[in-house]
MIKOL-119186 format. One record per residue: residue number from 1; chain; residue in three letters; x, y, z of N, C-alpha, C in turn. Coordinates in nm, 4 decimals. Layout:
<sites>
  resi  chain  resn       n.x       n.y       n.z      ca.x      ca.y      ca.z       c.x       c.y       c.z
   NUM      A   ala         X         Y         Z         X         Y         Z         X         Y         Z
...
</sites>
This chain:
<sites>
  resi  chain  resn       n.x       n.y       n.z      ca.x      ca.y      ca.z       c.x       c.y       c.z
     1      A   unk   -3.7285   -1.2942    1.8085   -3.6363   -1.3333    1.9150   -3.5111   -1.3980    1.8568
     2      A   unk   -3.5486   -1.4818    1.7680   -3.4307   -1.5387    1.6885   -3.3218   -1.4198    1.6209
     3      A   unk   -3.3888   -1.3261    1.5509   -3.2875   -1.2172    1.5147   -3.2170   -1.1424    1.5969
     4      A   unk   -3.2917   -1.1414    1.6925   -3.2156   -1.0728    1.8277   -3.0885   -1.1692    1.9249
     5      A   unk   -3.1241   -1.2272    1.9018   -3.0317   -1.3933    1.9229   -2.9244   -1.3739    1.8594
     6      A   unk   -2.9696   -1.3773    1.7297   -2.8030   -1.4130    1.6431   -2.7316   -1.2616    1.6272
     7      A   unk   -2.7987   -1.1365    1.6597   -2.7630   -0.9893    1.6433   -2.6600   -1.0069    1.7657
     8      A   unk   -2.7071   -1.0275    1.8658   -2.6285   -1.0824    2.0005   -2.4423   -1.1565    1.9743
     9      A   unk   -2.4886   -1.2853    1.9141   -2.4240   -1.3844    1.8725   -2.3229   -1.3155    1.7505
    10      A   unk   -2.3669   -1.2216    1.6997   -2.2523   -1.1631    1.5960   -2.1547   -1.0446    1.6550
    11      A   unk   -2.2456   -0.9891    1.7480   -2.2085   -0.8783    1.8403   -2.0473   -0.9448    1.9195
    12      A   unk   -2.0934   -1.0611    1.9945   -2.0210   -1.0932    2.0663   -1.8662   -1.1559    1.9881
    13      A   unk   -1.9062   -1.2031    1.8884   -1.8358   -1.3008    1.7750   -1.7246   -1.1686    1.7403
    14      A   unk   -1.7958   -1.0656    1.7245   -1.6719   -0.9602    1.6641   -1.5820   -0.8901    1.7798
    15      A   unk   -1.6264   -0.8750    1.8801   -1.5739   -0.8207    1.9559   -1.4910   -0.9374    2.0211
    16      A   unk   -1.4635   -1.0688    1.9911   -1.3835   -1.1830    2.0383   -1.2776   -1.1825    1.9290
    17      A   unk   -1.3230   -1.1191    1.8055   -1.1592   -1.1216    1.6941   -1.1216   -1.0233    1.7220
    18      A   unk   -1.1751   -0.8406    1.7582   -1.1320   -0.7537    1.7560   -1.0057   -0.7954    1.8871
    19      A   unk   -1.0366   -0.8533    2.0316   -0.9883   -0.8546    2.1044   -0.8422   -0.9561    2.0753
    20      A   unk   -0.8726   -1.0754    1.9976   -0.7591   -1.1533    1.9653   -0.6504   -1.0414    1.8870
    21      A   unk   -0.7249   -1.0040    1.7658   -0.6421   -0.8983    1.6993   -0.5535   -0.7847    1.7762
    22      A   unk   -0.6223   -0.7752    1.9069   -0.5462   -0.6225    1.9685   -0.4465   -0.6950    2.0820
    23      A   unk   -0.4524   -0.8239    2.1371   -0.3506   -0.9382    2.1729   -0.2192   -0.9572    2.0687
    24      A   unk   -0.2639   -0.9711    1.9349   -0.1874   -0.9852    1.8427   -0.0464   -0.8425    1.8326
    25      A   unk   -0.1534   -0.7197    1.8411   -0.0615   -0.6443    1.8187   -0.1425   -0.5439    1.7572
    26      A   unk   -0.2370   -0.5523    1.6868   -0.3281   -0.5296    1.5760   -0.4251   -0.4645    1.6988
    27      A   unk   -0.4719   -0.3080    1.6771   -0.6143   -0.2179    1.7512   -0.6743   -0.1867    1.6219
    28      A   unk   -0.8276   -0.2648    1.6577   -0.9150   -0.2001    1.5461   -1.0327   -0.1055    1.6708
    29      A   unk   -1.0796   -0.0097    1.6478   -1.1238    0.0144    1.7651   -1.2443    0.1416    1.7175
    30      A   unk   -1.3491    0.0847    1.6475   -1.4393    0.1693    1.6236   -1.5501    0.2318    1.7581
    31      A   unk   -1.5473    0.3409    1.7464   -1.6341    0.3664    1.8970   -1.7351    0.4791    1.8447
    32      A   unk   -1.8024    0.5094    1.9250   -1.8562    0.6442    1.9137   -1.8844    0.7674    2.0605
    33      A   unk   -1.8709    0.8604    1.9891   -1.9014    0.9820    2.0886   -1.9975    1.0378    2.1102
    34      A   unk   -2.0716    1.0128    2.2455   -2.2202    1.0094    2.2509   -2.1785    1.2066    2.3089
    35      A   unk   -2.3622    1.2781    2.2906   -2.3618    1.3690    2.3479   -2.4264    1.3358    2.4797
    36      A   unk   -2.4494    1.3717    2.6017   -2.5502    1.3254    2.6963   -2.6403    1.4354    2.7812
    37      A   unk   -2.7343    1.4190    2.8578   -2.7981    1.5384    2.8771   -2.8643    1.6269    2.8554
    38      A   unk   -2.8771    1.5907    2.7707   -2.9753    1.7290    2.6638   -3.0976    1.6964    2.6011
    39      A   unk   -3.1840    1.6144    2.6703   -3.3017    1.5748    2.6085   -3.3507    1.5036    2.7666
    40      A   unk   -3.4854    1.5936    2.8240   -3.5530    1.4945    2.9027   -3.5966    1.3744    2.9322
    41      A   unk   -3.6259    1.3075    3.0002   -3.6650    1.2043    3.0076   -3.7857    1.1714    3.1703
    42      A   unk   -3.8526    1.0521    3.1308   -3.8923    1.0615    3.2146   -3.8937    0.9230    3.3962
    43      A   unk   -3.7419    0.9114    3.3817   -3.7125    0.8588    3.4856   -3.7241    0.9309    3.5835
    44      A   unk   -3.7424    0.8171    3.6990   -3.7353    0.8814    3.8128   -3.6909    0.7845    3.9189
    45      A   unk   -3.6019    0.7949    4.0838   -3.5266    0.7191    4.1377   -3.6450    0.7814    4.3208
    46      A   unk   -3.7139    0.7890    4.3173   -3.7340    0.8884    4.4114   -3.6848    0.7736    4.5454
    47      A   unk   -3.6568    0.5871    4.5405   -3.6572    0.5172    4.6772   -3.5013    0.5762    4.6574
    48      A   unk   -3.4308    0.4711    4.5709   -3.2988    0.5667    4.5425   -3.1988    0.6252    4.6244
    49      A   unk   -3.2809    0.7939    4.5448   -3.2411    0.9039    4.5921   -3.2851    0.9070    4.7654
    50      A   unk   -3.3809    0.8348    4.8118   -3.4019    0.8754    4.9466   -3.2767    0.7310    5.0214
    51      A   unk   -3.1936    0.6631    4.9663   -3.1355    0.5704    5.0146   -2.9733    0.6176    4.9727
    52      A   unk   -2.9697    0.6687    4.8766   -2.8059    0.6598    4.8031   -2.7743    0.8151    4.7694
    53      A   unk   -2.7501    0.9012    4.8653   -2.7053    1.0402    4.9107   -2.5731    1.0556    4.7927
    54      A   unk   -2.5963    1.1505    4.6701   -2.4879    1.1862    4.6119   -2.4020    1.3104    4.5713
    55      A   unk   -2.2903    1.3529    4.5860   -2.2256    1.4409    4.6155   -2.0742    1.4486    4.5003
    56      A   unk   -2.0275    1.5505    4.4770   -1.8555    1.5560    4.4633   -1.7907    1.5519    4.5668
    57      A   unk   -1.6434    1.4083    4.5005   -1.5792    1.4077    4.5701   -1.4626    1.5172    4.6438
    58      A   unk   -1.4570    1.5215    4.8050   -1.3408    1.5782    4.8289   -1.2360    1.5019    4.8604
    59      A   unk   -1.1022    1.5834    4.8675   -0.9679    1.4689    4.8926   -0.9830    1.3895    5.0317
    60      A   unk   -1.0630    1.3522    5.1280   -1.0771    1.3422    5.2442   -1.1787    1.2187    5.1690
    61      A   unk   -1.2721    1.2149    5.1023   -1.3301    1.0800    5.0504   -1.2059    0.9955    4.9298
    62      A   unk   -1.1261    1.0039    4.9173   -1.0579    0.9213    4.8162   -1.0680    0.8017    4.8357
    63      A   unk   -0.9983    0.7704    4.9928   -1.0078    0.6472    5.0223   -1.1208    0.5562    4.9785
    64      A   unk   -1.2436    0.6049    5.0746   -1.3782    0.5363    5.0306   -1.3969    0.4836    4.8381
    65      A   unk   -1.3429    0.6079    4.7576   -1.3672    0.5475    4.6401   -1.3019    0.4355    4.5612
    66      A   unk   -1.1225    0.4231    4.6404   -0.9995    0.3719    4.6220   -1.0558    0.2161    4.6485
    67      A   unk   -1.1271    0.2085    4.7796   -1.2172    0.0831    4.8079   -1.3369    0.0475    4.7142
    68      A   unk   -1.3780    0.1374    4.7176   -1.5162    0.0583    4.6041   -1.4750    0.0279    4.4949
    69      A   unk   -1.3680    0.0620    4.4282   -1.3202    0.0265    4.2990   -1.2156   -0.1188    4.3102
    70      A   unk   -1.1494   -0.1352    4.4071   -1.0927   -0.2322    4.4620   -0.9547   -0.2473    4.3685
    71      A   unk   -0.9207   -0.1361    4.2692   -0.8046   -0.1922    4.1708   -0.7902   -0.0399    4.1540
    72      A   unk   -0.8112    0.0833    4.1817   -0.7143    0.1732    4.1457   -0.6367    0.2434    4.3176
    73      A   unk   -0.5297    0.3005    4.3184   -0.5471    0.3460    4.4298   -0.5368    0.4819    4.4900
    74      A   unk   -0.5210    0.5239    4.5749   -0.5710    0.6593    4.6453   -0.4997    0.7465    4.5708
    75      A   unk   -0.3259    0.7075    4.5692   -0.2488    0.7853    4.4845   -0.2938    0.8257    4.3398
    76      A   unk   -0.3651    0.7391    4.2555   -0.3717    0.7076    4.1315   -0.4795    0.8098    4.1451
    77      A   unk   -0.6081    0.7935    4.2442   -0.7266    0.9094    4.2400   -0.7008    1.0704    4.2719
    78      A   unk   -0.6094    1.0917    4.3703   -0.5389    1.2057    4.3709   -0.5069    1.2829    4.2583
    79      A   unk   -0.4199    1.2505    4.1728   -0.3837    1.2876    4.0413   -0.5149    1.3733    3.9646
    80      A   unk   -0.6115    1.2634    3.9364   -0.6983    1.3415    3.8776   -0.7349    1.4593    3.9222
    81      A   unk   -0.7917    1.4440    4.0792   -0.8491    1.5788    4.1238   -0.7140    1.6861    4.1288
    82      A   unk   -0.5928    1.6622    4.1316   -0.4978    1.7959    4.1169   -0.4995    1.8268    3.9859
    83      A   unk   -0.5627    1.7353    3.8707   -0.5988    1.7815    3.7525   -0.7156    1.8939    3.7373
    84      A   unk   -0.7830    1.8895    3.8321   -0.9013    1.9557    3.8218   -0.9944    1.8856    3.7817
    85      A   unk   -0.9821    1.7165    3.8026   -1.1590    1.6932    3.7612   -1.2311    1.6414    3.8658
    86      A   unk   -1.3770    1.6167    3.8293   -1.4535    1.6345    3.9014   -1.4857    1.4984    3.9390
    87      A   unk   -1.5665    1.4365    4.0526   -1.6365    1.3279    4.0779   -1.7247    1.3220    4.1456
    88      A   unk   -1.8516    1.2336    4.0677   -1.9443    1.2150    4.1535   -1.9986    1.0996    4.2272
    89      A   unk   -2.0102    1.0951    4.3522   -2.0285    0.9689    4.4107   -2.1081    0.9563    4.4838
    90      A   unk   -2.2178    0.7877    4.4482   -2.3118    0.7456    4.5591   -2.2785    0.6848    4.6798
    91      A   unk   -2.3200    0.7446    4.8087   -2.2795    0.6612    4.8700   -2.4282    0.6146    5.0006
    92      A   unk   -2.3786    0.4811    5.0437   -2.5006    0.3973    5.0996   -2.4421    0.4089    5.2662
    93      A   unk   -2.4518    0.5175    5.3209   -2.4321    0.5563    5.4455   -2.2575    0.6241    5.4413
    94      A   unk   -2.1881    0.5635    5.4811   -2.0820    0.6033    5.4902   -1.9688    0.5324    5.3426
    95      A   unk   -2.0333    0.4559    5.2781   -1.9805    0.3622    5.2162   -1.9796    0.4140    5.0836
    96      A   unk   -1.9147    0.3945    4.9865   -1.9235    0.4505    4.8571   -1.9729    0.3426    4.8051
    97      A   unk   -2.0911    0.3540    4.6767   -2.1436    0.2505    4.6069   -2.1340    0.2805    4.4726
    98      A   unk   -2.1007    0.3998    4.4609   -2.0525    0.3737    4.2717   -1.9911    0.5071    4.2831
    99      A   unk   -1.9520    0.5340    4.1368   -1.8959    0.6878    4.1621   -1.8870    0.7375    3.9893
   100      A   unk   -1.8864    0.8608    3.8781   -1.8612    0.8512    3.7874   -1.7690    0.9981    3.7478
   101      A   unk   -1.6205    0.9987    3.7055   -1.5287    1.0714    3.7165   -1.5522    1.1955    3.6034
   102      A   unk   -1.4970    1.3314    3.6107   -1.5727    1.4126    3.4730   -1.4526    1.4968    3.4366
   103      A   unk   -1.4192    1.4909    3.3608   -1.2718    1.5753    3.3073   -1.3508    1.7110    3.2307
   104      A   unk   -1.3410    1.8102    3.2418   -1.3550    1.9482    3.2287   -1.2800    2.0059    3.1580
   105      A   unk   -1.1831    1.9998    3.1031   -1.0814    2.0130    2.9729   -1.0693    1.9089    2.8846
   106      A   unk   -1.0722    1.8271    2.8973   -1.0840    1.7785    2.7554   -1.1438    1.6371    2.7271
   107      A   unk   -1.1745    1.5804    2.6118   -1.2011    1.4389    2.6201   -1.0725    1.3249    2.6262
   108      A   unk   -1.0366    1.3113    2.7633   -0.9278    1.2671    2.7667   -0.8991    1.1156    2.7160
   109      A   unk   -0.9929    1.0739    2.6458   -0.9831    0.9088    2.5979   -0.8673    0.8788    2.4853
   110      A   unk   -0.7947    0.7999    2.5202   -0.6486    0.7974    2.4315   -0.7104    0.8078    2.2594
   111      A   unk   -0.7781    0.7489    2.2499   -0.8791    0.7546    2.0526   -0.8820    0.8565    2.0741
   112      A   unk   -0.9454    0.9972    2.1404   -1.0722    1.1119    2.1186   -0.9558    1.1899    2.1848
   113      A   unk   -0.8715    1.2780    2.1421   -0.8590    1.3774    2.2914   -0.8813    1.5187    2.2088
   114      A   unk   -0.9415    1.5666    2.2344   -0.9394    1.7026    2.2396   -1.0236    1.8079    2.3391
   115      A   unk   -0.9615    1.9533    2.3309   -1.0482    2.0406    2.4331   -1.1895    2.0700    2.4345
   116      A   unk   -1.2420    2.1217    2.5451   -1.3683    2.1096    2.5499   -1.4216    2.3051    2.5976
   117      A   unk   -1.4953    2.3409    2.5553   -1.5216    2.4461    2.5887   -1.5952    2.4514    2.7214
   118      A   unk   -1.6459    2.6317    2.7528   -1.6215    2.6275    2.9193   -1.7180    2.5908    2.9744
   119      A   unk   -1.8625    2.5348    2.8978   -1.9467    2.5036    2.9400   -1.9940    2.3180    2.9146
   120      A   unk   -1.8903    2.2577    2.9018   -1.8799    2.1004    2.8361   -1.7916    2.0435    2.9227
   121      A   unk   -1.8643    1.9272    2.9314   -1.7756    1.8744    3.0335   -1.8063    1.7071    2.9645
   122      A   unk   -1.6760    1.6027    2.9650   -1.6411    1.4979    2.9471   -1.6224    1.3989    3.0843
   123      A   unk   -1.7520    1.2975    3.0370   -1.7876    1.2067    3.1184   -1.7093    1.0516    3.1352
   124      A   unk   -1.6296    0.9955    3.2260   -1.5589    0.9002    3.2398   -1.5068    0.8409    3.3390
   125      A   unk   -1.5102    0.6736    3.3377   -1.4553    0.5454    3.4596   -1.5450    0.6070    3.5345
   126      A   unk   -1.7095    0.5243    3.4956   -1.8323    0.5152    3.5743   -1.8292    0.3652    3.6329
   127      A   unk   -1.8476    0.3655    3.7743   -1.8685    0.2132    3.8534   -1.9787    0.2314    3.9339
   128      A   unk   -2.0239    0.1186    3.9325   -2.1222    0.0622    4.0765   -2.0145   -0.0372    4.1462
   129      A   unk   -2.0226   -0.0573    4.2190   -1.9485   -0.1852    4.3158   -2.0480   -0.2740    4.3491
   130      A   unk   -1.9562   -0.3938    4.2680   -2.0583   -0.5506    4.2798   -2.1581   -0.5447    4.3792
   131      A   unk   -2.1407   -0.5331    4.4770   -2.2450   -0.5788    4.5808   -2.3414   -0.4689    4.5514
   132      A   unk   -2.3967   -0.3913    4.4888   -2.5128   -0.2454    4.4162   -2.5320   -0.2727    4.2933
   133      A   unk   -2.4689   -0.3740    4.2376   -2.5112   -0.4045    4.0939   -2.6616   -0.4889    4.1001
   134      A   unk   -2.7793   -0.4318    4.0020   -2.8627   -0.4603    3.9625   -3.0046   -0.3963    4.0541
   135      A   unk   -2.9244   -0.3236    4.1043   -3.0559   -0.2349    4.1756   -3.0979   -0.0771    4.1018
   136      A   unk   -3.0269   -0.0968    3.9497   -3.0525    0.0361    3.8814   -3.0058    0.1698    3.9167
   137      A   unk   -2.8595    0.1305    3.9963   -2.8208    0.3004    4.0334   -2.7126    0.3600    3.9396
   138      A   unk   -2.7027    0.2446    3.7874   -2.6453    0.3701    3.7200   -2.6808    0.4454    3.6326
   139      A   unk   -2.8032    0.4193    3.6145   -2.8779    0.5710    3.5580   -2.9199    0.6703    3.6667
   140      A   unk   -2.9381    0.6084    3.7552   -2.9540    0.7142    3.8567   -2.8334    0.7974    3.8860
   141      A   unk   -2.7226    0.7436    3.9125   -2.5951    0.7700    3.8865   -2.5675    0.9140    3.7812
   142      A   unk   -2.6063    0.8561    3.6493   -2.6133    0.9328    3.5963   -2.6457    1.0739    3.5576
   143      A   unk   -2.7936    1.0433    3.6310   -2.8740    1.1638    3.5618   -2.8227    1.2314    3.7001
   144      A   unk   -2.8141    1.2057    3.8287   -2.7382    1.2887    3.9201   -2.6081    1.3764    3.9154
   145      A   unk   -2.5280    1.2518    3.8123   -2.3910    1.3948    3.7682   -2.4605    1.5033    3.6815
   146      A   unk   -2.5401    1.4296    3.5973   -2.6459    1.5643    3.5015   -2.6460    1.7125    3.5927
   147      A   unk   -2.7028    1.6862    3.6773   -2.7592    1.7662    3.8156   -2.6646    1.8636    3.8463
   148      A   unk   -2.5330    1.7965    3.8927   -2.4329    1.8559    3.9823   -2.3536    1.9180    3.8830
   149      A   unk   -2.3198    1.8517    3.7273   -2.2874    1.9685    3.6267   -2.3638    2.0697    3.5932
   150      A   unk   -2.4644    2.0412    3.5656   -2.5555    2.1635    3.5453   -2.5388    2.2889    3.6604
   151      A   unk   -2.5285    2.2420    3.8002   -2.5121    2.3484    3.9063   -2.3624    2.3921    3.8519
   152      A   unk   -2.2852    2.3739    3.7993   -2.1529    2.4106    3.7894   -2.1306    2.4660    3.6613
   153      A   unk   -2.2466    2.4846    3.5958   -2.2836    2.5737    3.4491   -2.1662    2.4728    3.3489
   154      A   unk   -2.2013    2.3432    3.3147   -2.1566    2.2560    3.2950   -2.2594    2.2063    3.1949
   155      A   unk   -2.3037    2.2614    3.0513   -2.4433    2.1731    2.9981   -2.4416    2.0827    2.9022
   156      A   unk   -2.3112    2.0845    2.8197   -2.3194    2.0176    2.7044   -2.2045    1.8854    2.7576
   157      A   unk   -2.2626    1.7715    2.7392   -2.1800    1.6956    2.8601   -2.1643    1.5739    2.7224
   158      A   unk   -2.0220    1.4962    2.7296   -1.9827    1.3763    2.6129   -1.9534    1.2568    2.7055
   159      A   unk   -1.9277    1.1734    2.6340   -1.8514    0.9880    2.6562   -1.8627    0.9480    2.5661
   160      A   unk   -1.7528    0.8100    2.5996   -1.7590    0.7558    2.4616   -1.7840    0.6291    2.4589
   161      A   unk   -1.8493    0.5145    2.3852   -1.8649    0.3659    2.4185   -1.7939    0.3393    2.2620
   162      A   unk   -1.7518    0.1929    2.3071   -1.7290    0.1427    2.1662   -1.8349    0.0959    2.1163
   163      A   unk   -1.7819    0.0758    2.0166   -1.9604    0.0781    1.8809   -1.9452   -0.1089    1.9270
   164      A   unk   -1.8901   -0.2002    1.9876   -1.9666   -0.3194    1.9452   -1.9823   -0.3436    2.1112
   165      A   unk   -1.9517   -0.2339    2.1915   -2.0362   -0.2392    2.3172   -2.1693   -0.2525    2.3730
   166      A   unk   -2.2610   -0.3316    2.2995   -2.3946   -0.3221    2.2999   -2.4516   -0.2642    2.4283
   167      A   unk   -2.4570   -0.3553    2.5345   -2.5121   -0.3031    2.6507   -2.4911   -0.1403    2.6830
   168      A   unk   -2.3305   -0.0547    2.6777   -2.3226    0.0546    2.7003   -2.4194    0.1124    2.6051
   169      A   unk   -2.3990    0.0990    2.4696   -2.4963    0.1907    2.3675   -2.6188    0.1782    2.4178
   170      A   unk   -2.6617    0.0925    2.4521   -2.8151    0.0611    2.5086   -2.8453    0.1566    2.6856
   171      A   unk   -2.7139    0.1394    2.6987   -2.7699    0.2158    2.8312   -2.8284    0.3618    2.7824
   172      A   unk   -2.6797    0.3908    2.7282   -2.6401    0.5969    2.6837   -2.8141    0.5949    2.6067
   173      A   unk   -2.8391    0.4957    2.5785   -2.9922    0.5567    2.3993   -3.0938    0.5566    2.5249
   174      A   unk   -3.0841    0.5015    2.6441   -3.1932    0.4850    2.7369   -3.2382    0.5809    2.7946
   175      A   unk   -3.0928    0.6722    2.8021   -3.0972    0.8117    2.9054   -3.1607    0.9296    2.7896
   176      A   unk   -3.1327    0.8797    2.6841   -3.1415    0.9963    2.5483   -3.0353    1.0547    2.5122
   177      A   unk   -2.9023    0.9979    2.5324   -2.8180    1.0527    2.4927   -2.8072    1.0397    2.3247
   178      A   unk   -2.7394    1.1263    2.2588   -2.7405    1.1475    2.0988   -2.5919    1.1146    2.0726
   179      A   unk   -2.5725    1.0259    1.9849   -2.4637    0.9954    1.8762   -2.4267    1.1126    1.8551
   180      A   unk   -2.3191    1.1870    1.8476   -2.2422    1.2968    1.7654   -2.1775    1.2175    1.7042
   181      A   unk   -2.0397    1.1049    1.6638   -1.9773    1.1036    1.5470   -1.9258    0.9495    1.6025
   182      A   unk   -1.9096    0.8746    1.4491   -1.8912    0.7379    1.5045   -1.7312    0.7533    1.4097
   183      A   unk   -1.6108    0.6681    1.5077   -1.4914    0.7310    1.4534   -1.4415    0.5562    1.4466
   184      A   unk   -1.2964    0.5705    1.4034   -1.2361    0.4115    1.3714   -1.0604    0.4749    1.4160
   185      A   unk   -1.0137    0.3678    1.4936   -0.8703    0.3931    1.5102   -0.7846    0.2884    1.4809
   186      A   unk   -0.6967    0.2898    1.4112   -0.6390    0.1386    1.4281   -0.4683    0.1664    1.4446
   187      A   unk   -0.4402    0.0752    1.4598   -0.3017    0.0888    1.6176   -0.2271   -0.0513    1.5773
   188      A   unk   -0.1175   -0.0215    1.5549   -0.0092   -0.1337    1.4727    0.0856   -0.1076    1.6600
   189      A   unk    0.0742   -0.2010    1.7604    0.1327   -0.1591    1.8559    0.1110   -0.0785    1.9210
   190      A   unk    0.1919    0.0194    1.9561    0.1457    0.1257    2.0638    0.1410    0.2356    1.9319
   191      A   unk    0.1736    0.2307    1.8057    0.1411    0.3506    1.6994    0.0172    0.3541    1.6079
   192      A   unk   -0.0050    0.4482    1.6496   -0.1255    0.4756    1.5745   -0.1182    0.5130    1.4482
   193      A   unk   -0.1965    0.4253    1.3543   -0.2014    0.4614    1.1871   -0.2743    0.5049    1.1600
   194      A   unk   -0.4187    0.5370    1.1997   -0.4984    0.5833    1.1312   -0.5745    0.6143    1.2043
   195      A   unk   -0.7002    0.7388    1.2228   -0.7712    0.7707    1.2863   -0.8556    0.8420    1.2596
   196      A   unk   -0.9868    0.7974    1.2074   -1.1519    0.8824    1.0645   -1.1929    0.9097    1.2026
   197      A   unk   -1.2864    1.0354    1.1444   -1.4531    1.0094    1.1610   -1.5593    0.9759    1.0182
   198      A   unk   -1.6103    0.8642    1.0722   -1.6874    0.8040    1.0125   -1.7953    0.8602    0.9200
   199      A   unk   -1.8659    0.8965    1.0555   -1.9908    0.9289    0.9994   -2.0317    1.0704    1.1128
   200      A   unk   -2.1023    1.1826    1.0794   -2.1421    1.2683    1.1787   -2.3044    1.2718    1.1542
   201      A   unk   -2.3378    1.2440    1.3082   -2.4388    1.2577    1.3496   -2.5225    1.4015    1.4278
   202      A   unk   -2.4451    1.4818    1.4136   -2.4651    1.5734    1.4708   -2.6281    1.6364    1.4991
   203      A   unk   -2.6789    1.7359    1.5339   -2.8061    1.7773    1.5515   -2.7960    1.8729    1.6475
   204      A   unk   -2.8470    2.0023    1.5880   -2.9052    2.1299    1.6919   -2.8872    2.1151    1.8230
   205      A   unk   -2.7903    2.1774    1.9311   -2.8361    2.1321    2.0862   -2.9760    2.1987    2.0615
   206      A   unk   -3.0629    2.1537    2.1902   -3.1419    2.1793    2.2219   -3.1539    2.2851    2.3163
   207      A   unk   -3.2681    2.3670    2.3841   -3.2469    2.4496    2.4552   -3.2124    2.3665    2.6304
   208      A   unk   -3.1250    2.4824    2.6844   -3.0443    2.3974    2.8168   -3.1926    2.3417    2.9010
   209      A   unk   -3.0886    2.2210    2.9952   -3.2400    2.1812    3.0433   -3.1817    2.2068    3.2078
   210      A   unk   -3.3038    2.2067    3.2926   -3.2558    2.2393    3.4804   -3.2873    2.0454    3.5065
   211      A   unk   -3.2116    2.0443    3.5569   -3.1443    1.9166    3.6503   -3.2030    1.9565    3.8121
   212      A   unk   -3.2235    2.0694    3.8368   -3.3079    2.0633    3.9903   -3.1686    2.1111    4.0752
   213      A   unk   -3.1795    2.0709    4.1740   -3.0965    2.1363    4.2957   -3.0373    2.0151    4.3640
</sites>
């Protein structure tokens, strides 16, 4: 418990200089690019799913999501979908309770961008809304966009967490998502100097899996 304590305590310790440093001027910004989806598991949501009805968004729900997020707005959500991406959202009667956005061309994260082929789709700006936090609906969340990409012949699915994001890494390793490549960016201002991959983790996809209906 003690090692897990101070693993914590160092975790947090670095990610308090990285953040002073990127105040300063200075981005150190090691992350990694998870794969997701592609390895079963054996969760299951069945009260859930019979309580929190989930769907893609149409332009006629924006609003609802513009509210649950409480800081972006309708205009700002628009954009994406004339981009062509996708969203999926829980909602608790009429109400939206989380939602998680999916870009279909490319990994649009300012570190990572590149294209994605026609069966990959890039996962991103996943929420619950405070008042649904801690009732476990964002893995459920999750494995539901699984679902609704898969119906959209959508199988090899990415995101990205930063590497001293503990809790996110802990979520993504929960679902079975796989490390593909841990990268480093660092950013003198708004210019970028440098930008590795680290280390590749790569591994065989597996054969596609059904997500259900």
């Amino acid at each position: 418990m003690k090692v897990l304590t101070n693993t914590r305590r160092c975790g947090v310790l670095r990610q308090r200089v990285i953040a002073r440093l990127r105040r300063a001027g200075l981005t150190i910004n090691p992350y990694y690019l998870f794969r997701e989806g592609i390895q079963a598991h054996d969760m299951a949501w069945p009260d859930l799913a019979a309580h929190f009805a989930s769907s893609l968004l149409t332009p006629d729900g924006l609003p609802g999501v513009a509210a649950c997020s409480g800081f972006k707005t309708r205009e700002h959500l628009q954009i994406r979908l004339d981009k062509g991406h996708l969203c999926v959202i829980l909602k608790d009667g009429e109400r939206v309770a989380g939602y998680t956005w999916v870009d279909l061309d490319e990994v649009n994260d300012s570190a990572c961008n590149y294209s994605l082929g026609s069966d990959e789709a890039y996962l991103y700006d996943a929420f619950i809304a405070p008042d649904y936090r801690g009732q476990n609906l964002a893995p459920y969340m999750r494995f539901e966009c699984y679902k609704h990409l898969s119906q959209a012949g959508r199988h090899t699915l990415y995101s990205i967490s930063e590497y001293f994001n503990t809790p996110a890494v802990r979520f993504k390793q929960k679902l079975h998502a796989e490390i593909v490549r841990l990268y480093l960016q660092i950013k003198v201002g708004p210019h970028e100097v440098g930008h590795w991959a680290l280390k590749d983790y790569r591994s065989p996809l597996p054969d596609r899996l059904s997500y259900g209906k």
